[in-house]
C-alpha positions as CSV (number, residue, x, y, z in Angstrom):
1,X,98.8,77.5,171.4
2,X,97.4,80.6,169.2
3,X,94.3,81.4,167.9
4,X,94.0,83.6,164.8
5,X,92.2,86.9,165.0
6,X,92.1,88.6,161.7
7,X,94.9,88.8,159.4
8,X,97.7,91.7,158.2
9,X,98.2,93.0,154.8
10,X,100.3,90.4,154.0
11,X,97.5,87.4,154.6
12,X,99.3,86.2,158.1
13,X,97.0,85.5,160.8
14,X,97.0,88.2,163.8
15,X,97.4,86.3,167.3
16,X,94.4,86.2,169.8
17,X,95.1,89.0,172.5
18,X,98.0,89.9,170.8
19,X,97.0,92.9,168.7
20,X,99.0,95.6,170.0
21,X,101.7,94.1,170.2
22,X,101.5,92.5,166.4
23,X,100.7,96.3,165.5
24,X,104.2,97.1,166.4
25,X,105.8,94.3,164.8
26,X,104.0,95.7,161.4
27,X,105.1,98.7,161.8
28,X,108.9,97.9,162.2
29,X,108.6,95.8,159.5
30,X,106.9,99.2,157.4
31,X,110.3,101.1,158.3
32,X,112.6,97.7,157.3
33,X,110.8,97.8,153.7
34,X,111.4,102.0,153.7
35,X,114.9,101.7,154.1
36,X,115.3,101.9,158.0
37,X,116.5,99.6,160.3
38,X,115.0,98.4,164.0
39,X,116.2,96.5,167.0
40,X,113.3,95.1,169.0
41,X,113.8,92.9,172.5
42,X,110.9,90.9,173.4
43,X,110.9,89.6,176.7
44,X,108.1,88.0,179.1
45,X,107.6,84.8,181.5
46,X,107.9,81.3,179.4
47,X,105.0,80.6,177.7
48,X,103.9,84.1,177.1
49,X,104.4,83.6,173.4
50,X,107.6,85.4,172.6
51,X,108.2,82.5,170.2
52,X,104.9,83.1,168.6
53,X,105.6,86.4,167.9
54,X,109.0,85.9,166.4
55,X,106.7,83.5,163.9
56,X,104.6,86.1,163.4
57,X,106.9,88.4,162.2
58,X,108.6,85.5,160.0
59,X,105.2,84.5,158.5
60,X,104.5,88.7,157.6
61,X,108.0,89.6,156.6
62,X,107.6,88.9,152.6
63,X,109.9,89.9,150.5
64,X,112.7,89.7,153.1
65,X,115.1,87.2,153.6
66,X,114.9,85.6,157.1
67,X,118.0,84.5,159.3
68,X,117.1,82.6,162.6
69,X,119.0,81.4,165.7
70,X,117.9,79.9,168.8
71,X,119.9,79.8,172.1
72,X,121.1,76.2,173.1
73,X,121.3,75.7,176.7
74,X,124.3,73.1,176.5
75,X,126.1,75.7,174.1
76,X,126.5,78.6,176.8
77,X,129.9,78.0,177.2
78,X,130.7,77.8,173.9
79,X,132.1,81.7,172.5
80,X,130.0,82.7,169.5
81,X,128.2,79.2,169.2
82,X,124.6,80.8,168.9
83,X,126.2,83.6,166.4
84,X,127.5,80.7,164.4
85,X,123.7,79.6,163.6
86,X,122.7,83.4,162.5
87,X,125.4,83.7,160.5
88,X,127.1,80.8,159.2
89,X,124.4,81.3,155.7
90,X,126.0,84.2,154.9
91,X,129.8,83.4,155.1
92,X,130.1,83.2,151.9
93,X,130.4,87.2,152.1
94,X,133.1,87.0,154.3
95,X,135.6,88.4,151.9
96,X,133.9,91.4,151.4
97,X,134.9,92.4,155.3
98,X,137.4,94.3,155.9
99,X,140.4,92.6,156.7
100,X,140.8,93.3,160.5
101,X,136.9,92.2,160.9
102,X,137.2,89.5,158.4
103,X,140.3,88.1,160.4
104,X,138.3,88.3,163.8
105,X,135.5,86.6,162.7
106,X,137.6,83.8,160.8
107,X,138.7,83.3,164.3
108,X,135.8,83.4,165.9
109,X,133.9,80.9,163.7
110,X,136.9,78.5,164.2
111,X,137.9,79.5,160.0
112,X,141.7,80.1,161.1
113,X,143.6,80.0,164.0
114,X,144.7,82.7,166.2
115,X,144.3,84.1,170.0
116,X,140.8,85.2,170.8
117,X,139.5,88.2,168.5
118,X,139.1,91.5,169.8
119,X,135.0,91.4,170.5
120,X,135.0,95.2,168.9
121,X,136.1,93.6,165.9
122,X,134.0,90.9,165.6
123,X,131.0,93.2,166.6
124,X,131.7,95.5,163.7
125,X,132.1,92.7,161.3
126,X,128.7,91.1,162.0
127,X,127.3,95.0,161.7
128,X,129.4,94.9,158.1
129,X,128.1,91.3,157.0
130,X,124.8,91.7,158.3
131,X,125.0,95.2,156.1
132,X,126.2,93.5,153.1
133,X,123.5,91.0,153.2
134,X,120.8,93.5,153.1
135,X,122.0,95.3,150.3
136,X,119.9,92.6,148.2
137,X,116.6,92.1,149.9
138,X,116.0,93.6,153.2
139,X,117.3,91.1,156.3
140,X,115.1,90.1,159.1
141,X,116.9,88.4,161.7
142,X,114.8,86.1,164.7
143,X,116.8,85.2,167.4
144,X,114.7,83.0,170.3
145,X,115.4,81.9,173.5
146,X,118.5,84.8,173.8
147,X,119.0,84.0,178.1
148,X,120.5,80.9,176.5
149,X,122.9,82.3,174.1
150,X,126.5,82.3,175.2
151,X,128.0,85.6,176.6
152,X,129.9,86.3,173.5
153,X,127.4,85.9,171.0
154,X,124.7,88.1,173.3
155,X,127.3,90.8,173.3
156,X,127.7,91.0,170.1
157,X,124.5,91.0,168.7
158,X,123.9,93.8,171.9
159,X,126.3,96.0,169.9
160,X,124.6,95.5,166.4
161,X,121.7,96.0,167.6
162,X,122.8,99.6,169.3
163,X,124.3,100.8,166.1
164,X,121.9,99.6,163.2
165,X,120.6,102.7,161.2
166,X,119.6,102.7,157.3
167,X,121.1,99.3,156.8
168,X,117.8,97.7,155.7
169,X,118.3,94.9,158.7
170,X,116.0,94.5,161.6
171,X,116.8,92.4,164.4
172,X,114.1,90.6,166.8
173,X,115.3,88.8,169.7
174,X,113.6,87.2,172.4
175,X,114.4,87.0,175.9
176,X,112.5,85.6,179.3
177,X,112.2,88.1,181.9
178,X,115.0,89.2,183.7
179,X,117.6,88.6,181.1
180,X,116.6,92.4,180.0
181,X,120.3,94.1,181.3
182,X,122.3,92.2,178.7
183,X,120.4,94.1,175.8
184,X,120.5,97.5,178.0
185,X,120.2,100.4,175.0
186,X,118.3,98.4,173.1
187,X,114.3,99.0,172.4
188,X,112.1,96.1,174.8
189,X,108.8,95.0,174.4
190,X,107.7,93.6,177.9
191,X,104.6,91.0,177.6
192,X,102.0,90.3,179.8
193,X,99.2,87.7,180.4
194,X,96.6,87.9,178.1
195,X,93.3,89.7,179.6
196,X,90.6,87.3,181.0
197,X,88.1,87.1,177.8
198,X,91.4,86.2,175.3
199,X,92.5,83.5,177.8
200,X,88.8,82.1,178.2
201,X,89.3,82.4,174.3
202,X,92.5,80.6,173.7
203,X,91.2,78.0,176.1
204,X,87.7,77.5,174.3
205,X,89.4,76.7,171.2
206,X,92.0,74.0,172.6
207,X,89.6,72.3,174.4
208,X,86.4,70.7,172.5
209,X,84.2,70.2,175.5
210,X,82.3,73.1,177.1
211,X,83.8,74.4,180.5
212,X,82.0,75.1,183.8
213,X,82.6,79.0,183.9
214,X,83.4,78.4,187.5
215,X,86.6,76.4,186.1
């Protein structure tokens, strides 16, 4: 649950207790429209409103196109499952790889047969597509629930995320706490609990009847 607090330049509501934080977000998305590109891991507790965030930045990121995943805890073992859902919208770009990374990625994605692709290639190819993309509009991509993405997958977006520059792409993943080594050189944002007067807050406006301040 979120209460809105104020809105952004571009009209989206600013979450309760969440300013700071939603101040950073802005500003990444400042340097994505300038040109730049960011990496940014969010990682906290569940419930601590990582996926809220991710929202946020979905609901201010106009003019951008928007590529979303989510890790699925039954596809863990699965190689490149949750890189499948980020990326299987823009396979129709595929041919504009080149063809070592377009071969390793065909594999990857279960496109052509072959022994398992060499993970360098296949990290440099989602780098190349994810590139491409953004030559258009700039790319925001919103990855949630990462501790349940399979190993492959984390890795690779791990590597894009290390080597993303002036690309126009910016790459937001979120993470619970203690999943922070697998995205090791990558910029964090750690979240807390909100401070005592946001909480009574949030609670006020989910619950219609008043509260005992004692409770």
């Amino acid at each position: 649950m979120t209460e809105s607090h104020g809105r952004t330049s571009v009209g989206f509501h600013v979450l309760l207790g969440r300013q700071r934080e939603c101040g950073t977000l802005d500003g990444l998305l400042r340097a994505l429209r300038a040109g730049e590109s960011r990496a940014l891991v969010v990682q906290g507790e569940p419930g601590m409103g990582k996926s809220a965030l991710l929202e946020y930045v979905h609901g201010s990121a106009s003019g951008c196109r928007v590529a979303r995943a989510c890790g699925v805890q039954s596809e863990m073992e699965l190689a490149f499952a949750g890189l499948h859902l980020l990326c299987a919208p823009m396979l129709d770009r595929l041919d504009r790889l080149p063809e070592p990374q377009r071969a390793a990625l065909q594999v990857a994605f279960g496109l052509s047969a072959g022994v398992p692709p060499d993970r360098f290639f296949v990290g440099l190819a989602i780098l190349g597509l994810l590139a491409d993309v953004a030559e258009q509009q700039p790319l925001v991509c919103l990855v949630d629930d990462a501790q349940w993405l399979d190993e492959a997958s984390a890795h690779a977006l791990a590597f894009v995320a290390r080597r993303l520059s002036a690309e126009s792409v910016a790459l937001f993943i979120a993470t619970r706490t203690g999943d922070e080594s697998a995205w090791s050189g990558v910029p964090q944002m750690a979240l807390r609990g909100l401070g005592d007067g946001d909480a009574m807050a949030l609670l006020r406006s989910a619950i219609p009847v008043r509260l005992d301040e004692q409770v």
